[in-house]
C-alpha positions in Angstrom: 210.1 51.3 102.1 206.4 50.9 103.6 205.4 53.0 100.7 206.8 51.0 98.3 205.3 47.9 100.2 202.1 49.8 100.0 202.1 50.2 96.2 202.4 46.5 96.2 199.4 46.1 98.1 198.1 48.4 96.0 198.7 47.0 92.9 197.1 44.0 94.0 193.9 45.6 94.3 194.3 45.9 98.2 192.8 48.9 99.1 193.5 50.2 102.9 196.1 48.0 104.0 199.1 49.4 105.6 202.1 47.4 105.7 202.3 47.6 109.5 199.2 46.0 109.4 200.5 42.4 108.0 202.4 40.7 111.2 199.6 41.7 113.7 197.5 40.3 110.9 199.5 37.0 110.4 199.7 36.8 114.2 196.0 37.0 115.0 195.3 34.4 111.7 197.7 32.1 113.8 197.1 33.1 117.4 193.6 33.3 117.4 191.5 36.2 119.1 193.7 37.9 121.0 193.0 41.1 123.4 195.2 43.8 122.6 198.1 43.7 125.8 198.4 39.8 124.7 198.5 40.9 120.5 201.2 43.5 122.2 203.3 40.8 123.8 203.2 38.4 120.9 204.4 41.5 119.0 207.6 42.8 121.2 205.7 46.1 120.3 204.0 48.4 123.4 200.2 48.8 123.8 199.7 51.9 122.8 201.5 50.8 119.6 199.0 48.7 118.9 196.1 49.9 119.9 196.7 52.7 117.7 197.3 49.9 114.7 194.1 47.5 115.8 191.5 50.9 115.5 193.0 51.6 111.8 192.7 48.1 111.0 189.4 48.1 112.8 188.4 51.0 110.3 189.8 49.3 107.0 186.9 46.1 108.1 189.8 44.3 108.8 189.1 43.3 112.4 186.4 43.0 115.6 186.7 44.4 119.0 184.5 42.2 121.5 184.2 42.5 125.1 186.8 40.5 127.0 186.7 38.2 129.6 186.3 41.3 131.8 185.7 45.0 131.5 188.5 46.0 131.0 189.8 43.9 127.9 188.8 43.8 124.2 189.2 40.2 122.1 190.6 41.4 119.0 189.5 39.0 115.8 190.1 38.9 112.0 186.9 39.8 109.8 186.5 37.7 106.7 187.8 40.4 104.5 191.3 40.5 107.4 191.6 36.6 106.9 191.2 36.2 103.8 194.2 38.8 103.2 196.6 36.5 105.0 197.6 34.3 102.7 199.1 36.9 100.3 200.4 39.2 103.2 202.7 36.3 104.4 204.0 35.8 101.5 204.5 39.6 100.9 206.2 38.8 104.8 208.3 36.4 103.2 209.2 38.6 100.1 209.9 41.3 102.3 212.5 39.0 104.4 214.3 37.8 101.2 214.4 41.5 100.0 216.3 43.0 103.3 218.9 39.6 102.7 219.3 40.8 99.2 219.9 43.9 100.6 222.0 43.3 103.4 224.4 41.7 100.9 224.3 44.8 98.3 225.4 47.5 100.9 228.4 47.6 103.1 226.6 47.0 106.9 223.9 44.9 107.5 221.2 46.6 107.8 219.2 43.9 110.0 222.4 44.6 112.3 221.8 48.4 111.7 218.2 48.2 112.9 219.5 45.8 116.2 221.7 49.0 116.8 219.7 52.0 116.8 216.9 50.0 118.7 219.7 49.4 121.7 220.8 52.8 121.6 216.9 54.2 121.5 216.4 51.7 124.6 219.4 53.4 126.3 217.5 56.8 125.6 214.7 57.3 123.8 214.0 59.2 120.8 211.7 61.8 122.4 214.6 62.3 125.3 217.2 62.5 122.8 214.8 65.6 120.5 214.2 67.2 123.6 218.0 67.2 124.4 218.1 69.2 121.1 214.5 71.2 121.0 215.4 74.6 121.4 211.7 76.6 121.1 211.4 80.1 119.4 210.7 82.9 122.2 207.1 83.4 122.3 
């Protein structure tokens, strides 16, 4: 699916732009700078997460990194080029939403509810425990 959202982006003559760059986008655009723990929070996603996403977004001119109120921190801010993307990713954000209703009513689950699901059982135990629980390595 983020493929497919990419080829919109595409299309568009967005060049660079992930779709998993849109809500932290949309977020900062409403938020404000942010450093990266609070862009974390705001997101329900962990800080490795998205400091991986801020340094590709970072790359693609999308975003600044200043010093913080201490050493420690980074104030994360949208370039020109990052806010004036906003406008048309939230409304991709919106099409995106209408599309997962259209297709929540085309298949025989939810798949909203599907996605609630598999994040519960994944907080229960988490992807990497449950390969492990199934990695068996060739002999060396």
């Amino acid at each position: 699916m983020d493929a497919e959202i990419e080829r919109v982006y595409v299309e568009r003559g967005i060049e660079g732009v992930r779709p998993r760059f849109a809500y932290p986008l949309i977020r900062l655009a409403h938020a404000g700078p942010l450093t990266i723990r609070e862009l974390a929070e705001s997101l329900d996603r962990s800080h490795s997460a998205v400091s991986q996403t801020v340094a590709a977004m970072k790359k693609e001119g999308l975003v600044t990194s200043e010093p913080g109120p201490d050493a420690r921190t980074r104030r994360i801010d949208l370039t020109e080029r990052g806010r004036s993307l906003v406008p048309f990713l939230e409304a991709e954000w919106r099409a995106t939403h209408a599309t997962v209703a259209e297709l929540d009513g085309e298949i025989p689950y939810a798949l909203t509810a599907v996605v609630q699901e598999v994040r519960r059982a994944l907080e229960r135990r988490s992807m990497r425990q449950r390969v492990l629980s199934h990695l068996v390595e060739p002999p060396r």
